[in-house]
N, C-alpha and C positions, 0 to 999 in steps of 0.2 A: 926693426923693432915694430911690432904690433899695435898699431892702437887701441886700446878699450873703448867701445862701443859706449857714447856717455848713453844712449835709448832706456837701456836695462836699468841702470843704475838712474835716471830723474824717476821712472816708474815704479823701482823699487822704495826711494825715498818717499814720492807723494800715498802709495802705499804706505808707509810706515806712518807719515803725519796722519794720514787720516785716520787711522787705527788709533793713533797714541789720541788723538783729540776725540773722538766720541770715547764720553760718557757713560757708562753704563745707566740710562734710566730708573730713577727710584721712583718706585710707587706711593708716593708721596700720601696720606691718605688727607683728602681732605674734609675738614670738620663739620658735621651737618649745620644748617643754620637753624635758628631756634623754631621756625614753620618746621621745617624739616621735623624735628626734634618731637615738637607737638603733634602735628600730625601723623607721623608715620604708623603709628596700631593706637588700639583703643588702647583707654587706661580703666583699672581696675581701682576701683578703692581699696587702702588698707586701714585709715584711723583718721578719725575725725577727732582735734582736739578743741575744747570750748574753752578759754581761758587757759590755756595750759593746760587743761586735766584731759585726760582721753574720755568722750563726750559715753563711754559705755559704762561710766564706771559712777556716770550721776543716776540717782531713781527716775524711772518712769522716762530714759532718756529719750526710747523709741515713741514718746508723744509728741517731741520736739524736731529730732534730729534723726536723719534715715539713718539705718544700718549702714556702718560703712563700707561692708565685704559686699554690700548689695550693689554697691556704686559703679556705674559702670559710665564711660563717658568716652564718645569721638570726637575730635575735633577737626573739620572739612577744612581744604586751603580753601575754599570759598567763603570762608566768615562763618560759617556756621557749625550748629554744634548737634549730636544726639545724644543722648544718655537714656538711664533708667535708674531707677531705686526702690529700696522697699521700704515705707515706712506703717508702720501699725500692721506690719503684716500684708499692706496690700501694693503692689507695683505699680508705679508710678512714671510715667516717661515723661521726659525732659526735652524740647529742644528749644531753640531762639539762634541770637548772632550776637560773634565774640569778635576781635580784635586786638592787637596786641597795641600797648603804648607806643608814642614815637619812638623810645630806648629800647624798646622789646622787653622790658621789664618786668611789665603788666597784662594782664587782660582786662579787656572792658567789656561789659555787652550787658545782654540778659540774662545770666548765669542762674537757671533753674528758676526761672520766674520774678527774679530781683534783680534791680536794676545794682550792677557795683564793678567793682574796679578790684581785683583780687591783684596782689602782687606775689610774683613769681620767685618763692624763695631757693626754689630746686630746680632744673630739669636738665635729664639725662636721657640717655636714649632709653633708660629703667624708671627714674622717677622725677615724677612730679610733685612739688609742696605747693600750694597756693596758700596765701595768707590774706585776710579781709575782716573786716566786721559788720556783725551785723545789730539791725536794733530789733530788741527782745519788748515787747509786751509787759507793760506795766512794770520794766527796769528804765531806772534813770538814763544811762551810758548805754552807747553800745560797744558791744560783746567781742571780742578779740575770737575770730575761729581758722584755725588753720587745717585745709584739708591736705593727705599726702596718698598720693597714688600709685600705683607701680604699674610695672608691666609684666 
């Protein structure tokens, strides 16, 4: 009687586990984090709203309030920011230093020359909402204004 050779057959076997136990690797994707998010391209303006109403649809808005398609805005992982705008027709450039809240919620900084705290009610790797208020010149309160961005 012949003995079978056990060589072939442990080789065979640890062959086989190895094979059955790896995995096929999933490309998992993982989720940008909100720096990421913010800074990766510039953002464009689409609508400025003042109180809820879209800020082009009050008289004489462009004496207050830049164009919003004009809006153009980078935000650097080094805290700082560039932008530009057009208001009364003439182009205006923007920069200073942002930061986000402890929760990343928010931005704080100098945002276009005033000092404020805009909350983050959007962002995607498309859009941006920022929401804040501001105080308006011979109004009591101030002013609810939400900018949205895209890309």
């Amino acid at each position: 009687m012949k003995l079978i050779s056990i060589k072939p057959l442990l080789i065979a076997l640890c062959l086989l586990v190895t094979l059955a136990s790896c995995d096929k690797e999933k490309d998992e994707e993982v989720e940008p984090s909100r720096t990421e998010l913010l800074t990766a391209n510039n953002w464009k303006g689409d609508r400025i709203l003042v109180a809820g109403t879209d800020a082009a649809n009050y008289p004489n808005a462009g004496d207050f309030v830049p164009d919003p398609k004009s809006l153009s805005i980078t935000f650097k992982t080094d805290g700082t920011y560039a932008a530009s705008y057009v208001q009364n027709g003439q182009t205006i450039p923007a920069s200073g230093n942002w930061e986000f809240s402890s929760d990343e919620q928010s931005i704080t900084g100098n945002l276009f020359g005033i000092s404020s705290d805009a909350k983050i009610e959007t962002l995607t790797d498309t859009n941006l909402t920022l929401s804040t208020t501001v105080d308006v010149p011979d109004f009591p309160l101030p002013v609810p204004v939400e900018i949205r961005l895209v890309r």
